[in-house]
N, C-alpha and C positions, 0 to 999 in steps of 0.2 A: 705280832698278830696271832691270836689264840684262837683256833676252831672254833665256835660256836655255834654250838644245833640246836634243832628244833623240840621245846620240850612243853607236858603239859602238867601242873601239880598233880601229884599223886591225888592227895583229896577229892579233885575234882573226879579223876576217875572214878576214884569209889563211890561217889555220889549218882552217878551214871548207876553203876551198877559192878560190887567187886567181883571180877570175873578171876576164876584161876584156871590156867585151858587155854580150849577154844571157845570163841560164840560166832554163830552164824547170823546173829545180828548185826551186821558191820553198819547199816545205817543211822542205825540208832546212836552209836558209839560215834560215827562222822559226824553225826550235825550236832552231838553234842560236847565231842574235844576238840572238833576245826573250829573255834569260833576264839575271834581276834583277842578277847578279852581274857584268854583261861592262856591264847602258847606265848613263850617267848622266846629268846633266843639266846641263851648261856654257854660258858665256857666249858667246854668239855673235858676237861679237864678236871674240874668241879662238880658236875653233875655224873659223871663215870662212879664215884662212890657214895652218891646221895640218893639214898631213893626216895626223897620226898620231891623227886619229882622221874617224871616217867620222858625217857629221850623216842621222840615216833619214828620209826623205821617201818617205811613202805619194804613187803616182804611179796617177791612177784616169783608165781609156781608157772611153767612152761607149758600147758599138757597138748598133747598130738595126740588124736585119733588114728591108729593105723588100722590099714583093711585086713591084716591079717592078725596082727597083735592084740588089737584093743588099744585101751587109753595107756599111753606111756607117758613118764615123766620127765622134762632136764635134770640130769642131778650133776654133783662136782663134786673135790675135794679140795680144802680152802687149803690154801699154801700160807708159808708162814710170812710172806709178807703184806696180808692182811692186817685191818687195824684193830683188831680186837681177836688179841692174842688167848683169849681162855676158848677162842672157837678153831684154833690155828690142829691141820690136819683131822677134824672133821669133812664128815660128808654132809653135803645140802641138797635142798631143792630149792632152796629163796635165794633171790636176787636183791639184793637193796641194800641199803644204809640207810645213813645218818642225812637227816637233811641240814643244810649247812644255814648261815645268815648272807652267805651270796648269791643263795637259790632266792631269797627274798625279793632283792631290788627294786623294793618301794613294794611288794606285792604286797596281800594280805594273805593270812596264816593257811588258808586252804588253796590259794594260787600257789603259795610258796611251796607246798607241800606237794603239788601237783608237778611244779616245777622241778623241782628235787626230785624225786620220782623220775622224771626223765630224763636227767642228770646223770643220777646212778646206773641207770640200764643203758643208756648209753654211753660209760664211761665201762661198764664191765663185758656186757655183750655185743657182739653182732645180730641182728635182727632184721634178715632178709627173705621175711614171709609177710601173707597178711595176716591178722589175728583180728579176735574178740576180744576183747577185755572188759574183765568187771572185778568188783571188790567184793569178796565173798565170805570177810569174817577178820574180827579180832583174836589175836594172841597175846596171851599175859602167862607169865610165868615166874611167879615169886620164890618159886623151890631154889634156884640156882644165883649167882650172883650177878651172873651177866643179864638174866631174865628181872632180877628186881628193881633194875633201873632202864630197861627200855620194855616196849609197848609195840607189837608189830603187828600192823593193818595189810592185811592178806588180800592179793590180787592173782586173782587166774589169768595168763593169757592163753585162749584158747589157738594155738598158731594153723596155719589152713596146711602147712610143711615142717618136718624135723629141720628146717635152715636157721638154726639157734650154734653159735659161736664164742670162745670167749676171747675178748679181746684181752685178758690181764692175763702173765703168766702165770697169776693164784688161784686163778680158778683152772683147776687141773684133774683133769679122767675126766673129763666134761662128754656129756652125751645124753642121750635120749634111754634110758629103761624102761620095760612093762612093769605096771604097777605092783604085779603079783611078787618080782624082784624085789624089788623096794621094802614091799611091805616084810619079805622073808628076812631081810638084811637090817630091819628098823635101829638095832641099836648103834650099828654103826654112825647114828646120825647124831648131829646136834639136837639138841633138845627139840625147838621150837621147827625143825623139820618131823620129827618122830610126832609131834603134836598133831601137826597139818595130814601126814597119812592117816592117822588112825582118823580123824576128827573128817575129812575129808575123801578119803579112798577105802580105809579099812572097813 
């Protein structure tokens, strides 16, 4: 049984609109990659060195309002027995992955997706606040290798408490920062984290 994620042709992207970045469009980019007929679901194996096609990885940023701080962020440092070793001992602020073909289950490609999505936050975090959530932008990033084959759809949860948790031992130095940290410390991140502050906070 071979992993199999959620992927949509590169082409198709670009046809949308070739983004390198960020875009705060994330609408646009939803109703035009979630649609049954552009995702499928392949071998990862396969698609990990193919970029003609893009693997979608929902990418969830934490942020708290504190009374004294201002807006703070969750950030971690990925351990190495994460699955995608070119990000191993970075720091982050996204939460997510790979959505699988068992998030599916008869669903259709934007159920699945939504699915997956809760999967993953629920498989890496503890989440015992209430929150806001919204989707506030596409990530692309063809500079790098790990960016030229996946596509990451940016969700804020606005949490009402810093009660954010990790349940896997890889997400490690896990905690709550004020932005102005973060943004001082930038390089220390993976790519598509450095993208999200400046595009986002900076």
């Amino acid at each position: 049984q071979t992993d199999r994620v959620l992927v949509v042709p590169t082409p198709v992207f670009h046809d949308i609109w070739h983004l390198q970045g960020f875009s705060q469009d994330a609408q646009r980019y939803r109703d035009g990659l979630l649609r049954d007929e552009h995702l499928s679901f392949r071998s990862r194996h396969e698609v990990e060195e193919d970029p003609s096609f893009k693997q979608l990885i929902p990418y969830v940023i934490f942020r708290y309002t504190d009374p004294q701080n201002g807006d703070m962020v969750f950030q971690y440092t990925r351990g190495t027995g994460q699955g995608e070793g070119r990000l191993h001992r970075k720091r982050s602020i996204g939460i997510g992955g790979h959505i699988s073909s068992e998030d599916a289950d008869n669903r259709t490609g934007t159920a699945a997706y939504e699915s997956g999505l809760q999967r993953e936050l629920s498989e890496e975090v503890a989440i015992e606040t209430e929150f806001d959530a919204s989707c506030v932008g596409l990530i692309n990033d063809d500079g790098t290798e790990v960016g030229r084959v996946h596509l990451g759809i940016v969700h804020i949860y606005d949490v009402k408490q810093p009660a954010i948790s990790p349940r896997e031992t890889d997400i490690a130095e896990a905690g709550f920062e004020p932005i102005d940290a973060l943004l001082a410390n930038q390089k220390q991140f993976e790519t598509w984290s450095q993208i999200c502050l400046e595009a986002l906070f900076g």
